[in-house]
ZAMARGU-4260 file (C-alpha; in steps of 0.2 Angstrom, whole numbers, plus 5000, padded with zeros to 4 digits):
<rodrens>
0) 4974/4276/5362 | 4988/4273/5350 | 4990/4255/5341 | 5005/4243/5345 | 5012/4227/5336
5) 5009/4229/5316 | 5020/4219/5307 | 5019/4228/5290 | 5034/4237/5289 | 5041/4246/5274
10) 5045/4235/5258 | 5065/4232/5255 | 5067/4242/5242 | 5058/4259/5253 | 5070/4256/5265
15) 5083/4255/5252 | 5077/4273/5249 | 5075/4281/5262 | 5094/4276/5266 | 5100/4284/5251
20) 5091/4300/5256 | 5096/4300/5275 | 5078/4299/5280 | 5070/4284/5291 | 5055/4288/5301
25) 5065/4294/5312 | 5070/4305/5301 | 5053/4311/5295 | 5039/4305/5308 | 5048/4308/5322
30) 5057/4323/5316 | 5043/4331/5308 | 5032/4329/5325 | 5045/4336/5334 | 5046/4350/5326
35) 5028/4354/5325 | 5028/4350/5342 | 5039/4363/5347 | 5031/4377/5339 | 5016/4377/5357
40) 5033/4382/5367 | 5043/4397/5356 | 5039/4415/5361 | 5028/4425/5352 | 5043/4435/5344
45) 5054/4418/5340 | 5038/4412/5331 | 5036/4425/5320 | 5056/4426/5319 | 5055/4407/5314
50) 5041/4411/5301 | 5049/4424/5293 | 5063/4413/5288 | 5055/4397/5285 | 5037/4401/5282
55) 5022/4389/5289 | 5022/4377/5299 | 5023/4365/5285 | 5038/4373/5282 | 5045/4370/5298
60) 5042/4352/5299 | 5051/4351/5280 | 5066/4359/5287 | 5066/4347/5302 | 5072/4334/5289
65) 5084/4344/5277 | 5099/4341/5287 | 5097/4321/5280 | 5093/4327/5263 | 5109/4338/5260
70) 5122/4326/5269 | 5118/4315/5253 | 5128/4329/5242 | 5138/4336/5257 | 5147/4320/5266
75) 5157/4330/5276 | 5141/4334/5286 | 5138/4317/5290 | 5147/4316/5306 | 5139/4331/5313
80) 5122/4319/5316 | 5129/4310/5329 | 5144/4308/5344 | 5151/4292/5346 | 5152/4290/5366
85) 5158/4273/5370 | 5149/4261/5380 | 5162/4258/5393 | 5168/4280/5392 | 5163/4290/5409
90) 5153/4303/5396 | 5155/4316/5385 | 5173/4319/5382 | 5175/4335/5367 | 5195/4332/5363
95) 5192/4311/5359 | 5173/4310/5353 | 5173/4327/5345 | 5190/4332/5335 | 5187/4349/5325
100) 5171/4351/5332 | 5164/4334/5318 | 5149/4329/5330 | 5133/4332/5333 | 5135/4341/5351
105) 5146/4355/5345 | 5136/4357/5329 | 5120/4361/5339 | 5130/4374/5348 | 5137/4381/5334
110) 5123/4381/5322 | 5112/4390/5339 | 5126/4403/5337 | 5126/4407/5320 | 5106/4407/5319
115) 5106/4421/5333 | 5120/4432/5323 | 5109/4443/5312 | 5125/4452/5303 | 5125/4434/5296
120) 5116/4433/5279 | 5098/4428/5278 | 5101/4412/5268 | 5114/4407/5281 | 5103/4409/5295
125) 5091/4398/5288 | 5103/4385/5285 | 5109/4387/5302 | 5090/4384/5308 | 5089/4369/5297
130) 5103/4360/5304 | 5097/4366/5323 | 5080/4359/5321 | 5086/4343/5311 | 5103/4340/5326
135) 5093/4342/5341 | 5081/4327/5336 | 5095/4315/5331 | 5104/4319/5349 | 5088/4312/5356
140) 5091/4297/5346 | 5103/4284/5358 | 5111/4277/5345 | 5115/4292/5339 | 5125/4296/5358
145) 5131/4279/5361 | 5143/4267/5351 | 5150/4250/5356 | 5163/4248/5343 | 5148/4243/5330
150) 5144/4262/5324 | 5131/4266/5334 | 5121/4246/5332 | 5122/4249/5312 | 5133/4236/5313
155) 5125/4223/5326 | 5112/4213/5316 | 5096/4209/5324 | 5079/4199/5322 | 5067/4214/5324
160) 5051/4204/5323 | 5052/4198/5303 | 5062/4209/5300 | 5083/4206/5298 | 5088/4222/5303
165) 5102/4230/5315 | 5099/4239/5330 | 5101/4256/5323 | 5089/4252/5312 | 5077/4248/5324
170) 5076/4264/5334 | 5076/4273/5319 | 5062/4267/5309 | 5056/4250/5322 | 5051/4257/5334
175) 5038/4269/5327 | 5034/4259/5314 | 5027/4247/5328 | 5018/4263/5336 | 5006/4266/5321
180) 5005/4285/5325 | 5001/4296/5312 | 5009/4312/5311 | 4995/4322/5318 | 4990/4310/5332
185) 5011/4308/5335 | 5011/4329/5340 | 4997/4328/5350 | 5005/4312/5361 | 5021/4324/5359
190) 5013/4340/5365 | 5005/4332/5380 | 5022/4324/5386 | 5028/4338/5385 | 5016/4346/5398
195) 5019/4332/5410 | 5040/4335/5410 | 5038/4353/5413 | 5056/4363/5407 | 5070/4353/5402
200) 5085/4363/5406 | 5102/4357/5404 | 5116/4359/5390 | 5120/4351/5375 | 5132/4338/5384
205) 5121/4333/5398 | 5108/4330/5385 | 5120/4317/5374 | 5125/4311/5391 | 5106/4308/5395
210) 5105/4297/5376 | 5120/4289/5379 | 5114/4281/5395 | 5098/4276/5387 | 5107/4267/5375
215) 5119/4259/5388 | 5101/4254/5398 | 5088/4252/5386 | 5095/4249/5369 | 5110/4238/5371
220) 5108/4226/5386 | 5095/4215/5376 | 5101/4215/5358 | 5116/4203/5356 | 5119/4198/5339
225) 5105/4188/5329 | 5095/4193/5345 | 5075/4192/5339 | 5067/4209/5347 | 5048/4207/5348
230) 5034/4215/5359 | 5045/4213/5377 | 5059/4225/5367 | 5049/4237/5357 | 5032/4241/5368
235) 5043/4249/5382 | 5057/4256/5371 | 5042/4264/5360 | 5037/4274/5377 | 5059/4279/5378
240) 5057/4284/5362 | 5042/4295/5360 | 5047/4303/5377 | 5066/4307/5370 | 5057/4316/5355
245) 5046/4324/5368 | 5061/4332/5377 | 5068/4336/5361 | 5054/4348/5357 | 5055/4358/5373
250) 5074/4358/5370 | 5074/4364/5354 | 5061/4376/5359 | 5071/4384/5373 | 5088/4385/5360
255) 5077/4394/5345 | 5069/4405/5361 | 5088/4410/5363 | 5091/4412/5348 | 5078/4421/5339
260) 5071/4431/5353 | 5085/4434/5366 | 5082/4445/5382 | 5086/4463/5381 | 5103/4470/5386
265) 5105/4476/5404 | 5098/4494/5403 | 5090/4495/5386 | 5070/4492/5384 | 5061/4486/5369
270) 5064/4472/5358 | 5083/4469/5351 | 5076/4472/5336
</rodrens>
């Protein structure tokens, strides 16, 4: 049984890192869990495609948090960690929430496409699977989906326990932070969700459509400005949030499955390889 309601978050000045480098716990618990938790549902051939270009599975959950790391010297890539889907929009709309492909939905499809072209050098194929691991975690993220006019809650200040925070931070670093799951004991909880949901089909879209509403439900209806957020806010939006990184790892699993180890063309036999 996991713990719930420690207070003892990280001092000022490591969240004042961690910022700099693009990396809450969200951004390493959560992103290294879900990757390792994903490694249960790849085929045999995409995980031996997947250790050839990373390595171990330490590897792996390093690369789950790359993305983060290189947006600090490559800006640009910033916007392709999240879509801005407002509140009030009917969904997922490409030409206004998604100019020139700068989000994280069309970045997931077009890093998936690049990982599975094999004329591509080897170097940019790994890239390609860094980005891929790293985008399909922050998509489960609401507030990476959702925005209401305050950048996705980074601008809506909150009381999270006795922390002054803002929303986005909350479900970022908060919410597991309040969950005191070590990494190891985080995968396990992961990997036996992921049991109880069985396949999660559905495209890239649906899935930011699936955050989005979260957000609208879960994430925004209680956290007005200078709101305080205690145990009634953060035990049952820890449960969304594990479950989202749950569903990430099966979703990721079926995209690298895709990818690295892609069904045989009509007629042919033996591996495409």
């Amino acid at each position: 049984m996991f713990g719930f309601g420690r207070r003892h978050y990280p001092s000022s000045a490591m969240v004042t890192t961690l910022f700099l480098v693009g990396a809450a716990l969200w951004g390493t618990l959560g992103h290294r869990a879900m990757a390792l938790a994903t490694l249960e549902h790849l085929t045999p051939m995409a995980q031996a495609e997947l250790r050839e270009l990373l390595g171990p599975d330490s590897a792996v959950a390093s690369a789950s948090v790359w993305a983060d790391a290189y947006r600090v010297t490559h800006p640009e890539t910033a916007p392709w960690h999240f879509v801005n889907i407002p509140l009030d929009a009917a969904g997922y709309d490409r030409a206004t929430q998604c100019r020139e492909g700068a989000c994280v939905v069309e970045a997931i499809r077009r890093f998936e496409r690049r990982l599975a072209d094999r004329a591509l050098p080897r170097e940019e194929r790994i890239d390609a699977l860094r980005f891929l691991i790293h985008f399909v975690g922050d998509l489960h993220q609401p507030l990476h989906a959702a925005d209401h006019g305050d950048r996705g809650g980074n601008r809506l200040a909150v009381q999270f326990f006795d922390q002054r925070r803002n929303l986005h931070w909350v479900w970022d670093v908060g919410l597991l932070e309040y969950g005191e799951w070590p990494e190891d004991l985080l995968v396990a909880e992961l990997s036996r969700r992921s049991a109880e949901l069985g396949p999660q089909p559905g495209t890239v879209e649906a899935w930011a459509e699936e955050a989005w509403r979260i957000a609208k439900e879960r994430a925004y209806p209680d956290a007005i400005r200078g709101s305080r957020l205690e145990d009634a806010y953060a035990r049952p939006n820890l449960e969304v949030a594990v479950t989202q990184l749950a569903r990430s790892a099966l979703r990721l699993a079926a995209l690298l499955n895709r990818a690295l180890d892609p069904p045989a063309p009509p007629g042919s036999s033996g591996s495409p390889r």
